[in-house]
C-alpha positions in Angstrom: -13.4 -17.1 11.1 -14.4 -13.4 10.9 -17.7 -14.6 9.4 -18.2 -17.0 12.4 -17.5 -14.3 15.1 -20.4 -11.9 12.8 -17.1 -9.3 11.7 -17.8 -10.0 8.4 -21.7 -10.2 6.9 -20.1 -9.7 3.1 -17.4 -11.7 0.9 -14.5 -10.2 -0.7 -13.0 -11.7 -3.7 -9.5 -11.5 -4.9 -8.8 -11.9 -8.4 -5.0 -13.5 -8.0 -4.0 -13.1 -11.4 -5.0 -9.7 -11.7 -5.1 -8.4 -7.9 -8.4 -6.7 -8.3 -10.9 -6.8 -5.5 -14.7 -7.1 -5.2 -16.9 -6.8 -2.4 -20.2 -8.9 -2.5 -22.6 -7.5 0.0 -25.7 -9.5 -1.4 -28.2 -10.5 1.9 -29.2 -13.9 0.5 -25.4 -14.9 -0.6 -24.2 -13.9 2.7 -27.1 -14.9 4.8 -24.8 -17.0 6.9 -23.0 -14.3 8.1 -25.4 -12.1 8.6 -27.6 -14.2 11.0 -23.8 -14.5 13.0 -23.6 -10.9 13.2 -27.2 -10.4 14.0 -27.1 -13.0 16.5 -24.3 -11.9 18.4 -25.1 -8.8 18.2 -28.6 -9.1 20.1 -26.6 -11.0 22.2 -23.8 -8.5 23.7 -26.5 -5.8 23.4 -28.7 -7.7 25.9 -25.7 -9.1 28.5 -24.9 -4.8 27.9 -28.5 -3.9 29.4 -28.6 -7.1 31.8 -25.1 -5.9 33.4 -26.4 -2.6 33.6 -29.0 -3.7 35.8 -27.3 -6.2 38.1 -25.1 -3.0 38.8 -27.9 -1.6 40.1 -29.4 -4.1 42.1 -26.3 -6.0 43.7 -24.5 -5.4 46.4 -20.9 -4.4 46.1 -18.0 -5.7 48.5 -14.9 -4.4 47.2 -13.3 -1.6 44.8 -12.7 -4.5 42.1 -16.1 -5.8 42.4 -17.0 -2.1 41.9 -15.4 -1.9 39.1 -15.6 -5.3 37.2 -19.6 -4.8 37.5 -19.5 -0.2 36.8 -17.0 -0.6 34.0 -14.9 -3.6 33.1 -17.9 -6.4 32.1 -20.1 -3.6 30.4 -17.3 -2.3 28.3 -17.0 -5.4 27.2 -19.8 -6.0 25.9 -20.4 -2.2 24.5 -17.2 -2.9 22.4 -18.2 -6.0 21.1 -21.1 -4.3 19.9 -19.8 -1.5 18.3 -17.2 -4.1 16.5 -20.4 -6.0 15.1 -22.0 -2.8 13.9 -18.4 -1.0 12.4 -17.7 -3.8 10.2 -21.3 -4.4 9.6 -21.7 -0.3 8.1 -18.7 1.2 7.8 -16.3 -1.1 7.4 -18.2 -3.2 4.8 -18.6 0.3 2.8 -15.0 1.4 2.7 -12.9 -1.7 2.0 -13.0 -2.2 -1.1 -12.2 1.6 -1.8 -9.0 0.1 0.2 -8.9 -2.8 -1.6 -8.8 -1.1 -4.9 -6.4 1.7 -3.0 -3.8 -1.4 -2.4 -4.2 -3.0 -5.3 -3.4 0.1 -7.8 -0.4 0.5 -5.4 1.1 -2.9 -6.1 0.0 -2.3 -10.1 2.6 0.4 -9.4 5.2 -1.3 -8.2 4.9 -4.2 -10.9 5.6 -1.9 -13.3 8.9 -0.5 -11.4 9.7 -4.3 -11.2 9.0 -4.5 -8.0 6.0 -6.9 -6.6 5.8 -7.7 -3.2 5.9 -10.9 -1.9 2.7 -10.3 -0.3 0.0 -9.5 -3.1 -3.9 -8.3 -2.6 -5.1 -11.6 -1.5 -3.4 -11.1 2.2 -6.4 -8.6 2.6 -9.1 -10.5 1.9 -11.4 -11.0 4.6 -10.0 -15.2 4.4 -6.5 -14.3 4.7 -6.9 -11.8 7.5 -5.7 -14.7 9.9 -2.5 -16.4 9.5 -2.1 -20.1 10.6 0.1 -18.7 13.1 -2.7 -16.4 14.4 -5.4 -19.3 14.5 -2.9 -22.0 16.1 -2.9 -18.9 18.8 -6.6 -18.8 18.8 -7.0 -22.2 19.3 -3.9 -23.0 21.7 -5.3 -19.8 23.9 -8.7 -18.6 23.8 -10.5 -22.4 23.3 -8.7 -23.5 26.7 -9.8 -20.4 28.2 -13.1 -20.8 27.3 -13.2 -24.9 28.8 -11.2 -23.3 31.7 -14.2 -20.6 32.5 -16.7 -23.8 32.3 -14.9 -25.6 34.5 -14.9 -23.1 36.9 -18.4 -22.0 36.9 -19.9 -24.8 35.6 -22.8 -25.5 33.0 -25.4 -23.4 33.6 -26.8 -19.8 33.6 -23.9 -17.7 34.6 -21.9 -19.7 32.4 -23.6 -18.6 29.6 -22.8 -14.9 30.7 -19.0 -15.7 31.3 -19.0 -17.7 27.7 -20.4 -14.3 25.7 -17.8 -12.0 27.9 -15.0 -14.4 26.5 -16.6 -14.2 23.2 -16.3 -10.7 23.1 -12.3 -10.8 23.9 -12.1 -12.9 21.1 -14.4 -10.6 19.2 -11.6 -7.6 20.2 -8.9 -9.9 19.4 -9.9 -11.0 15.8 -10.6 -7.0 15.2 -7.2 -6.0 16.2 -5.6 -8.8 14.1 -7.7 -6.9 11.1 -6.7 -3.3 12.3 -2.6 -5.0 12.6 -2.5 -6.7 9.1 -3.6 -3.4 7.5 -1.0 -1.8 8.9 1.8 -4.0 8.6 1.1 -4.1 4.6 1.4 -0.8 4.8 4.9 -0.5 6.6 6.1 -3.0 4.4 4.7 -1.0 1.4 6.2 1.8 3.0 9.6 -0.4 3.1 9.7 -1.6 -0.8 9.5 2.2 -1.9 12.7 2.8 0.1 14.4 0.1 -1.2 13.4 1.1 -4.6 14.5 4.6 -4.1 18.1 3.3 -3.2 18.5 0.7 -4.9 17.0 1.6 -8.4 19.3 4.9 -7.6 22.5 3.4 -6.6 22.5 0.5 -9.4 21.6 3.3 -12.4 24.8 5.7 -10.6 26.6 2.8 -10.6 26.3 1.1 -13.8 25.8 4.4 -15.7 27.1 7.8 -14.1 30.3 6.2 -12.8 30.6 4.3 -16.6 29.8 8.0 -17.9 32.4 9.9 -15.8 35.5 7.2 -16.5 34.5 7.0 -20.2 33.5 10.6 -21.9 33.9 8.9 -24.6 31.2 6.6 -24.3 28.7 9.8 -22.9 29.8 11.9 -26.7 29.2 8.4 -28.8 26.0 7.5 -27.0 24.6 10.7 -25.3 20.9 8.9 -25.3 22.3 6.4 -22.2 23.2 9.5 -20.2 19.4 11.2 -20.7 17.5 7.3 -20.6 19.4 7.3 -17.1 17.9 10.9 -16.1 13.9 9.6 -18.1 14.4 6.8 -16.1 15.0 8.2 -12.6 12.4 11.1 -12.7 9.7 8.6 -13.9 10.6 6.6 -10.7 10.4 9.2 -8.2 7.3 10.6 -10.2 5.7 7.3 -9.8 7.0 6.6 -6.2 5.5 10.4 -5.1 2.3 9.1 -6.9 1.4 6.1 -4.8 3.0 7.7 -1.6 -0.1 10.0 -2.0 -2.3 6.8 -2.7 -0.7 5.3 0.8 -1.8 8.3 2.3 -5.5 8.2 1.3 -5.6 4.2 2.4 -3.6 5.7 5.8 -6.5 7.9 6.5 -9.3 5.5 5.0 -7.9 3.2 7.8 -8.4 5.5 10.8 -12.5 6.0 9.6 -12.8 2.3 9.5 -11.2 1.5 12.0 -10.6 4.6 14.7 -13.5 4.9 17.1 -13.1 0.5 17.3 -9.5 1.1 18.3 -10.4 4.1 21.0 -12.9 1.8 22.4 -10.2 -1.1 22.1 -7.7 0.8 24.5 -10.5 2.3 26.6 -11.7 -2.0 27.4 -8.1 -3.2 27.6 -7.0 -0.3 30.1 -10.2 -0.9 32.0 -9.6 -4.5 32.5 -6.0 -4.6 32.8 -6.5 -2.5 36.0 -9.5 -4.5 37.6 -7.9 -7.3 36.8 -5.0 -6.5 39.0 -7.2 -4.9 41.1 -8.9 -8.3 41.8 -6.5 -10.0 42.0 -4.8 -8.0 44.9 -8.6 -8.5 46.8 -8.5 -12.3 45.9 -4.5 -12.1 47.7 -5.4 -10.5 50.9 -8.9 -12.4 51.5 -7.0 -15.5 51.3 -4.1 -14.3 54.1 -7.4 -14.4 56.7 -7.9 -17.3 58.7 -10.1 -20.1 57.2 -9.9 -19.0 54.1 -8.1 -21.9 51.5 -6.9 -20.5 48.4 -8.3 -20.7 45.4 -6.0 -20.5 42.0 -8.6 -20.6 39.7 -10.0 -16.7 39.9 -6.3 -15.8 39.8 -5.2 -17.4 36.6 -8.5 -16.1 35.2 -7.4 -13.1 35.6 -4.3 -13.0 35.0 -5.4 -14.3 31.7 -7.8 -11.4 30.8 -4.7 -9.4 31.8 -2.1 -10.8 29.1 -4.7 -10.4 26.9 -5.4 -7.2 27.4 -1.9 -5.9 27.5 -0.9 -7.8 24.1 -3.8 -5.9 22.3 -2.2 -2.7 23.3 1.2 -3.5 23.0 0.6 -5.2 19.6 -1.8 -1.9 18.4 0.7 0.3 18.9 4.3 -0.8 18.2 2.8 -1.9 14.3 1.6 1.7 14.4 5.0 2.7 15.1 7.1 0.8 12.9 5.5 2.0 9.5 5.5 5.7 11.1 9.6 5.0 11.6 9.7 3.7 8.4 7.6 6.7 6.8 10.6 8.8 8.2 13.0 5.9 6.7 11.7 6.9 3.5 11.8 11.0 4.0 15.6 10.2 5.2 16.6 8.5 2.3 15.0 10.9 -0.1 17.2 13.9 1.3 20.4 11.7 1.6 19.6 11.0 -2.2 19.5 14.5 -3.1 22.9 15.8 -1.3 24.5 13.2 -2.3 24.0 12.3 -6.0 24.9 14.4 -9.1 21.2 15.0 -10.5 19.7 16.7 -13.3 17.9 20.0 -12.3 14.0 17.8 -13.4 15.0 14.9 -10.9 16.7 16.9 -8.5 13.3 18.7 -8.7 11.2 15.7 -8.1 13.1 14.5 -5.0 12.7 18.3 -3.9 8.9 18.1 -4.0 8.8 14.0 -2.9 10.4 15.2 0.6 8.1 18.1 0.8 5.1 16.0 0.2 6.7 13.3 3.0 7.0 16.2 5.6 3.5 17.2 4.6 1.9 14.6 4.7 3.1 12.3 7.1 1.8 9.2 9.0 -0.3 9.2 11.1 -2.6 5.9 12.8 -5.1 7.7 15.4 -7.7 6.0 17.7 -10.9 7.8 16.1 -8.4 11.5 15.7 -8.6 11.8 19.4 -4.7 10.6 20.1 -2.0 9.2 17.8 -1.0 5.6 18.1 2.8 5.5 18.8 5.4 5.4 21.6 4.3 8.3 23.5 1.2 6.9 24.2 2.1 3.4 25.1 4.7 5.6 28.1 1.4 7.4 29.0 -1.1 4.1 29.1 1.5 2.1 31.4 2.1 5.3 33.8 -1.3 6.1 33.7 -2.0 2.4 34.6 0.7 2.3 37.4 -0.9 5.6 38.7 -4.4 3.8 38.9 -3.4 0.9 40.4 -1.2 2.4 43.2 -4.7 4.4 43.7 -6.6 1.6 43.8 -4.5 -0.2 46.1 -5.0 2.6 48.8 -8.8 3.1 48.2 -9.0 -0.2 48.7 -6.8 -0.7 51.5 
């Protein structure tokens, strides 16, 4: 799929067995892709330039038409664009440096015992789409795309409608990518917490509690006692070692993947508002006399607007859940310490994992300009509301 839509001019192959990850970047093995990505790439470049100039040269009747033809259509395509050439440069230089990132992660939580049920494979380039998310594909953008032919029928301008709903699904497909990498690392981000507590409580459990009721036990075999302390401190040591490997893929993520997400909110905003926008022109022409009314620009838009408002909402609230878990994990970590009897070495260790935790916490940003959390999905819906009622006036 992401070969198809030109998002991937490279192969990545997953070693199950061992988890290991190589990226094959060879022109003639991947010549398929390539001529996708070059293709469409000339492509939204030229509909770019040609919507440029039909700007410039056509009258315009309304705010929405002002705006669909100034900035919604041209975003578009200058996103789509810019996807092509990310994952074409600097995507395809950086993931397997994630891949390998991941995948000494999950070496590290084999040997606690604890694999996820998720391994490496989930981030190939293959497995970046779920059936889920291509029944969703299929079931909503295909129809979308008959729907647009129907309404504007075979011919030139349906060419130019056919790329602008190929670039949605070229910002729909890159989101997905964006959205897989960070829900593997909430739920990364969720097996260390459960390892902290449970590996914790079961050893107090079955060992301290066995220690305290039995002294006995502790003086005849003193080596359970300090295995129970080896044990713990290796834990923590090796949980603190690939929180700082979950940092480095965190921030490897925002360079891949940053200035495609800024220009992802920047599109989405854009066209949720003309969209409304146009939609509130298309209401009031049609309350004039002669004029019949026409459903099919409406659901059109209102289409591009669902759209567009998933991609945020979907962007952000993944974003948000691994940075509330990342705090999940800093809470348990100090709730461990006050709670538990520890040696002064582990005690230590759960000192320094909660310092490391507060200083160097989670953070998904769209190209380090803004963080990607609540607070700015409040700001983008008021901001939008603001802009619309604004509209509504200029236009009125």
């Amino acid at each position: 799929m992401c070969k198809l839509f030109g998002l991937a001019p490279y192969t990545i192959h997953i070693n199950r067995n061992t988890g290991e990850g190589s990226v094959d970047v060879n022109v003639k093995k991947n010549l398929g892709g390539w001529l996708c990505t070059i293709t469409l790439l000339a492509s939204m470049i030229f509909e770019l330039l040609d919507s440029l100039i039909k700007f410039k040269i056509t009258r315009r009747t309304s705010v929405s038409d002002t705006l669909s033809r100034m900035f919604c259509i041209p975003m578009l395509f200058f996103y789509a664009a810019t996807s092509l050439l990310i994952n074409g440069t600097v995507i395809k230089n950086n993931i397997k440096q994630l891949l390998k990132i991941f995948s000494d992660i999950d070496k590290g939580l084999f040997r606690l015992h604890r694999v996820p049920t998720e391994h490496v494979h989930l981030f190939s380039m293959k497995g970046l789409l779920s059936k889920l998310d291509v029944l969703m594909l299929i079931f909503v953008i295909v129809p979308y795309l008959i729907y647009d032919s129907v309404i504007w029928g075979i011919g030139l301008f349906f060419i130019h409608s056919y790329l602008m709903r190929i670039s949605q699904f070229i910002s729909i497909i890159t989101v997905m990518q964006y959205c897989k990498f960070v829900i593997y690392v909430w739920k990364l981000l969720s097996e260390f917490c459960k390892i902290l507590s449970e590996f914790i409580e079961y050893d107090y459990s079955r060992n301290e509690k066995h220690i305290v009721v039995l002294p006995q036990l502790s003086r005849i075999h003193p080596e359970l006692r300090q295995k129970h302390r080896n044990d713990m401190t290796e834990t923590i040591i090796a949980l603190r070692r690939m929180y700082s490997q979950l940092c480095d893929a965190v921030h490897l993520i925002n360079v891949m993947y940053g200035f495609v997400i800024l220009l992802e909110i920047a599109t989405d905003f854009t066209v949720g508002i003309t969209g409304v926008s146009t939609i509130m022109t298309l209401t009031k022409t049609y309350r004039r006399p002669h004029h019949l009314f026409d459903k099919k620009p409406v659901i059109s838009n209102v289409m591009c607007i669902l759209i567009s408002i998933g991609l945020i909402i979907s962007t952000v609230v993944f974003c948000q859940i691994a940075i509330w878990k990342s705090k999940q994990l800093g809470f348990i970590v100090s709730k461990i310490s006050l709670i538990y009897p520890l040696n002064p070495d582990t005690l230590e260790q759960l000192k320094l994992f909660n310092n490391q935790i507060y200083n160097n916490s989670f953070e998904f940003s769209a190209f380090w300009l803004f963080r990607l959390d609540s607070n700015l999905l409040c700001t983008i819906f008021a901001s939008a509301v603001t802009y619309t009622a604004v509209i509504i006036q200029l236009s009125g």
